[in-house]
C-alpha positions in Angstrom: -63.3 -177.9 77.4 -63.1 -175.2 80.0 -59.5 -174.5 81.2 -58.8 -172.6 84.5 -56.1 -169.7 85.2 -55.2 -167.5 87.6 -52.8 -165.3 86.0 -54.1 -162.9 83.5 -51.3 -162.2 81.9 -50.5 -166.0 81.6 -49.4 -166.8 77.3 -51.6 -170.0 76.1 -51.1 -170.0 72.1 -53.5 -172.5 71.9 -56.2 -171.4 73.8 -59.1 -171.6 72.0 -61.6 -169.0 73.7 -64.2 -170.1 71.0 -64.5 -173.5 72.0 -64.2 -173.3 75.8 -67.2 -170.6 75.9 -69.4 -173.1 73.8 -68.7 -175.6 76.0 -69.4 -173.6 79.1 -72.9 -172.1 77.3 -73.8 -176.3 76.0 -73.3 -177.1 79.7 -76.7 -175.1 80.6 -75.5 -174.9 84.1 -74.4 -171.2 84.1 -72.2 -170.2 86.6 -73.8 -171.8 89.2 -72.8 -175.3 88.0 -68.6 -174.2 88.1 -68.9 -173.0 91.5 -70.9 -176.3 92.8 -68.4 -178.5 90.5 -66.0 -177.1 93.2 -63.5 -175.1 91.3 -60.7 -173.0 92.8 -59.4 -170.9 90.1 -61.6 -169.3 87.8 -61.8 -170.3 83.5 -59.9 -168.0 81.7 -62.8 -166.9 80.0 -63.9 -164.7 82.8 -61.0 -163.1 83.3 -60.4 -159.4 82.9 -57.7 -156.6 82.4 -56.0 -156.6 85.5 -56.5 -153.0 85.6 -60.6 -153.3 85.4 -61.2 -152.9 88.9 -59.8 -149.0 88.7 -60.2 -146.8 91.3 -62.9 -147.4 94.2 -63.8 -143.6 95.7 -63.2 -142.8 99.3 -66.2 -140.4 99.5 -68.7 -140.9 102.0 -72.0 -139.5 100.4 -74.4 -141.5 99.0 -76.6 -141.4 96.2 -80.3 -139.2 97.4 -82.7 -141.2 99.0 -86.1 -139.7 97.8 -89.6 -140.3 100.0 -92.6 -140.6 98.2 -94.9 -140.6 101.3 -97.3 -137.9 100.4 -97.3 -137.1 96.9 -100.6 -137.7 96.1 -102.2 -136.0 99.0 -99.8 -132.5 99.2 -99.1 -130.4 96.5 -96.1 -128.7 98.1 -94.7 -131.9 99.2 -95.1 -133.4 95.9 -93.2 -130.2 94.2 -90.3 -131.0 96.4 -90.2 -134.7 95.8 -90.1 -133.6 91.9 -87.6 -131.0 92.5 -85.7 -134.1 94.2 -85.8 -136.6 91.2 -84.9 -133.4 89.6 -81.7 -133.0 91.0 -80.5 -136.9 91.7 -81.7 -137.6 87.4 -79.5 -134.3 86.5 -76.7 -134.8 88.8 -77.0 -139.0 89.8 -78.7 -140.3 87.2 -79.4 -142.8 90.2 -81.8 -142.4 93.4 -83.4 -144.7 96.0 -87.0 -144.7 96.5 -88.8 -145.8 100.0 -91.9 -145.3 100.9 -93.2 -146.7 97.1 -95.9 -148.7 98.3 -94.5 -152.2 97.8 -94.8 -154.1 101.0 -91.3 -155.4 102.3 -92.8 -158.4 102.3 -93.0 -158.7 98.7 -89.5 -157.9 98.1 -88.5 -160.0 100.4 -91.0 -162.8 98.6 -89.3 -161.8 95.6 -85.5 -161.9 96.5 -86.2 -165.4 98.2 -88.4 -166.8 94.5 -85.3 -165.9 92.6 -82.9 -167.5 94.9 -85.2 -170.7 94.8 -85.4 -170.5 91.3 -81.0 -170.4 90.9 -80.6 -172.5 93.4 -83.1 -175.5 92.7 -81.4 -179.4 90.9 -79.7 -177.9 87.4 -81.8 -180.6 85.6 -85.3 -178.4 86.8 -83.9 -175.1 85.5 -81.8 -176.1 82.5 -85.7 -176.3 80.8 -85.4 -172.6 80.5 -82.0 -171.7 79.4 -82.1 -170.5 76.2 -80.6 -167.6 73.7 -83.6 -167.4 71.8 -84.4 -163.5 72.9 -88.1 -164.0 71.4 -88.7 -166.8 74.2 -91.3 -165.2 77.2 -88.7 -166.8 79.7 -85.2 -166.9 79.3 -82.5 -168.5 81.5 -79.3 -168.1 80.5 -75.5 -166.9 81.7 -74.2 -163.8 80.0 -76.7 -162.2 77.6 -73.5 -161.0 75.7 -71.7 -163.9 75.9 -70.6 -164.6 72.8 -69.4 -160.6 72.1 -68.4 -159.2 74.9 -64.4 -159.2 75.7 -64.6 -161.6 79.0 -67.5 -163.3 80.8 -69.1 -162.1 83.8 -69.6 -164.2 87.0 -73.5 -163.8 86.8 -76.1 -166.2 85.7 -79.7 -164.6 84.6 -83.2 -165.2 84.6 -85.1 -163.0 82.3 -89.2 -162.4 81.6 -91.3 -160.4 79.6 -94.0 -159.3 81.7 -95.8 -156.2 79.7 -97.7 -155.3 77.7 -98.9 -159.2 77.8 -98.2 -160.9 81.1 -97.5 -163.9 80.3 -99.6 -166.9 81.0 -98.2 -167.7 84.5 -97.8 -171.3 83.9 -95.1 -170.8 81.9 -93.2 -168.9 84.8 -90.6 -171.4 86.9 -92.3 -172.8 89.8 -90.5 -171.5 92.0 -90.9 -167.8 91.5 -94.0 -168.0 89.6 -96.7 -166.5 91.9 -94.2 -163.6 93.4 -93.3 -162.5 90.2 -96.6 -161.7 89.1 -98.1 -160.0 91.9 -94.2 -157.8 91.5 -94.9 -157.0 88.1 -98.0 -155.6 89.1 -96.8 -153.5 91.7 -93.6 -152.2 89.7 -95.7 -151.3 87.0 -97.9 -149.3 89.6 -94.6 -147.8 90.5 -93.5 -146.8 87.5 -96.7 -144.8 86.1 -95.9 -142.7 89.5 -92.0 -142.1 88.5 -92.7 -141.3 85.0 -95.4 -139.3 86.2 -92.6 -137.5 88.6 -90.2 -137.5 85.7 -92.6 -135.6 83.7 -93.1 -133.1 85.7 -89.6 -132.4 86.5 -88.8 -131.7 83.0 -91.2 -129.4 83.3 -94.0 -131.0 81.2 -97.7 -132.1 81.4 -97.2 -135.5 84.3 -98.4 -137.8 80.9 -95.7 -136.9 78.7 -93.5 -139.7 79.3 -96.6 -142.2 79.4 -98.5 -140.9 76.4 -95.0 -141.2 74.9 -94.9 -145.2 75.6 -92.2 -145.3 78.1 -94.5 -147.4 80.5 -95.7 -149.8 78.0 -93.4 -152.8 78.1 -91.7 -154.5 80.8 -89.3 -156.7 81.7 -87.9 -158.3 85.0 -84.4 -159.8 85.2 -83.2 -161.9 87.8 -79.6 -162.1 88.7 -77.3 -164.5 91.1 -74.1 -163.6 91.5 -72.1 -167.1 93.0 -69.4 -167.0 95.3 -66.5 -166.3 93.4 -62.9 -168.1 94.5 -60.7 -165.6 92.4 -62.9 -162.3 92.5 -59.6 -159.7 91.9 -59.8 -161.3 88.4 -63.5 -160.1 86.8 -67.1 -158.6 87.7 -70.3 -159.4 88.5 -71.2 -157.5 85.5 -69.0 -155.3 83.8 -69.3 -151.1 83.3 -72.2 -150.6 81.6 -75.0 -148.1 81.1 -78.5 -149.3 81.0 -80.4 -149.4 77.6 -84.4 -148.8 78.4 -85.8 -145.8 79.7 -85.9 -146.0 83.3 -84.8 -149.7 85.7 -86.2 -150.5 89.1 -83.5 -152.6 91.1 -84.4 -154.8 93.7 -80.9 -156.4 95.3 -80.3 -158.1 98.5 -77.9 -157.1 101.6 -74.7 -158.3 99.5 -73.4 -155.2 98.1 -70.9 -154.9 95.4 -73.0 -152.2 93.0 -71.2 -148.8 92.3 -71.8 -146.2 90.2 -69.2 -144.2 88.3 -69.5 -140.7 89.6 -67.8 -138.1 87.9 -64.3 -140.5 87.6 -64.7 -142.5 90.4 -66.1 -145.6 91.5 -69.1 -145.1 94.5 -70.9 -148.1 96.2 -74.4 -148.1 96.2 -74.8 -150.1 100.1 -78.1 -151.7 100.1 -80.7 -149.8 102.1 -82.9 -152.2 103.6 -87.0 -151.9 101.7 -85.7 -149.1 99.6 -86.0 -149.8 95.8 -82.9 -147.9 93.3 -84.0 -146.3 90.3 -81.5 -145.1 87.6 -82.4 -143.2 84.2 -81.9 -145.1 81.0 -80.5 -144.3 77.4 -83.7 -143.6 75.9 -84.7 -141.8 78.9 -81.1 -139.0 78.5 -81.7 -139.3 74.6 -85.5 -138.2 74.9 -84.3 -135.2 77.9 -82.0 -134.1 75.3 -78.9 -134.9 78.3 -81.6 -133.1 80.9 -81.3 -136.6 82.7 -78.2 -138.6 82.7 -77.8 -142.4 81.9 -74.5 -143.2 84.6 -72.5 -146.1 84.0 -72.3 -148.6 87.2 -71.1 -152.1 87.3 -71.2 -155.1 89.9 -67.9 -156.8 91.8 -67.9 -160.3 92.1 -67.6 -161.4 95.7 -66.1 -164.3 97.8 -68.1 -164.0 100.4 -71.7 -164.7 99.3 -74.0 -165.3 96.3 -75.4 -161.9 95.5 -79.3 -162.4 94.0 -80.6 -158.5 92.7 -84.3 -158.1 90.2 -84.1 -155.6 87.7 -86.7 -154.4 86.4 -86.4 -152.5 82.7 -89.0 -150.1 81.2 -88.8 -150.8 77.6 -91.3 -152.4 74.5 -88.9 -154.2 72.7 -90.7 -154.9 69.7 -91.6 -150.7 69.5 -90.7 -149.2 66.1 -91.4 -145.7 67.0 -89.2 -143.1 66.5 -87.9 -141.6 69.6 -85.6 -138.1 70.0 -85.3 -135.2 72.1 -88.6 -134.1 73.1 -89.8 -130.9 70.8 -90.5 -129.0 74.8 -87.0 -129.7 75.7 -85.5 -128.2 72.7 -84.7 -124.7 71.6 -82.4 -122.9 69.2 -80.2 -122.1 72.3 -80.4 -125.9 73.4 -80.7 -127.9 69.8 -81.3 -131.5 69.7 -78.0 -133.5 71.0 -79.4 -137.2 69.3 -80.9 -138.1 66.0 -83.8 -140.0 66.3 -84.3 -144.2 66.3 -86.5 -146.7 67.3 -86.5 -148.6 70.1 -85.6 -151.8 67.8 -82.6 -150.2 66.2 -81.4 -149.4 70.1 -82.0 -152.8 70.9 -80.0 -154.1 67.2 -76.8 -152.0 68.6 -76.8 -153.2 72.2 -76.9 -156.7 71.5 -73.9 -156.6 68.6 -72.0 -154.1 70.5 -72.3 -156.4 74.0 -70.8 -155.4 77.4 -67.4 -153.7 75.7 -67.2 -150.4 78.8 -68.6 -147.6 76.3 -71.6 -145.8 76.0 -74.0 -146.8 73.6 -75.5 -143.7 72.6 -72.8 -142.0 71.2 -73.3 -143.2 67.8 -76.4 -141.4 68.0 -75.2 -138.0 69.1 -75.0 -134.8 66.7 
């Protein structure tokens, strides 16, 4: 049974947290299906400290928006579009991209397949949903639902589409075609940042692609419902990412911010601009060069939020990954001990959603 409260700080000695987020996962309707069953007060299971929300910044700068017109035609003007990604990985970890080469139209094609796909009869999608992470497609509501202290008000669809794209008939209808022809053009996108990366650590532009950090990929859709009680949990809790780099897509919603130095910044939506952020493995192989930065997403009352990330990471790699031998010196020593990509993966999923950073167990 799923019980409802408003009041966080509300005693229930027989709640049984267990039961009500089996119940919610056996439903297979994911957020989605509480907010169309018409509820007013959100299950308790979502709900989170009340002091969560912390403090929003007033600061009026935004995170750099970097223009890749031009890079492969100038050599000055790509030097100062590296020099850029430089700067926003060191001191952002986050930056906008426009001018990548995906037509709006695509993203726009994209955006509207994953809101088809969320918002299609429950009976079509439920087929997918699934917490079987060696499934191609996965549907499901809170990868770390079972770990993580409180639920988030997101439901998820998640494919692995490199190195093997996967046979597109085993894509949902409703997003099937756009989600290819994305792929293809993120991973387009990503040899040219990793390419950028490179050279803005100062190394040979195929470092970072001869390392592997291109090879897999992965796009995950979010939808973010309405939420009635949104002053009670997130979208998706403070979190850093785990992969190397992520390519977000998101719509004109809002509601991502980025923790920067020890407060909270929104990231507003530019319209055809695509956000990239540095990963874990991407700070642990920089040797803290490039920064991993927490961010998070508020729930909203106002309108489902839909966003595709797309994560830069082989999942099944077991090769051993540390701070890059160039990077390192006896005056700057490696910070991380080395692990594979599977081992990463191993900690992520036991340690869930819990606020803290994941490669600290890693540092010297």
């Amino acid at each position: 049974m799923i019980t409802s409260t408003s009041d966080p700080n509300t005693v229930e000695p027989d709640y049984d947290r267990l039961s009500e987020i089996k119940a919610f996962d056996e439903s297979k309707a994911g957020v989605k299906g509480l907010v169309d069953a018409g509820i007013s007060k959100i299950p308790r299971m979502f709900i989170e400290p009340p002091d969560i929300h912390g403090k929003s910044s007033s600061f009026d700068g935004r995170i750099p928006t970097i223009d890749l017109d031009g890079i492969d035609r100038d050599a000055t003007r790509r030097k100062r579009v590296t020099n850029e990604i430089k700067d926003a990985s060191e001191r952002w970890g986050f930056f906008q991209v426009v001018n990548h080469g995906i037509p709006l139209s695509i993203l726009d094609e994209m955006l509207n397949g994953a809101r088809r796909f969320f918002e299609q009869d429950n009976e079509e999608k439920k087929v997918f949903y699934t917490r079987d992470p060696s499934k191609t497609v996965t549907y499901y509501s809170n990868y770390h639902l079972y770990t993580s202290p409180a639920a988030n008000w997101r439901d998820s669809l998640s494919c692995f589409m490199a190195p093997i794209p996967p046979d597109s008939e085993k894509l949902p209808a409703p997003c099937r075609d756009i989600m290819m022809k994305y792929s293809n053009q993120i991973m387009c996108l990503g040899y040219t940042l990793f390419e950028l990366l490179s050279e803005a650590l100062g190394l040979h532009q195929n470092h970072l692609r001869d390392m592997g950090c291109v090879d897999g990929l992965s796009i995950v859709c979010h939808y973010y419902p309405k939420c009635p009680e949104p002053e009670l949990t997130m979208g998706t809790t403070k979190h850093a990412d785990f992969d190397f780099l992520t390519i977000l897509l998101q719509d004109q919603i809002g509601g991502l911010q980025i923790l920067h130095g020890e407060q909270w910044v929104d990231v507003p939506p530019v319209p055809g601009a695509l956000l990239v952020n540095v990963g874990d493995l991407l700070q642990l192989i920089s040797n803290d060069e490039f920064k991993s930065i927490e961010h998070r997403v508020l729930a909203n009352n106002k309108a489902p939020r839909v966003s595709v990330a797309c994560f830069f990471l082989l999942h099944s790699s077991t090769k051993l990954y540390g701070p890059i031998k160039e990077l390192v010196s006896q005056e700057n020593p490696p910070k991380y001990r080395e692990t594979t990509v599977k081992d990463f993966l191993q900690y992520f999923k036991l340690k869930g959603l819990d606020g803290s950073s994941k490669l600290s167990h890693l540092r010297l």
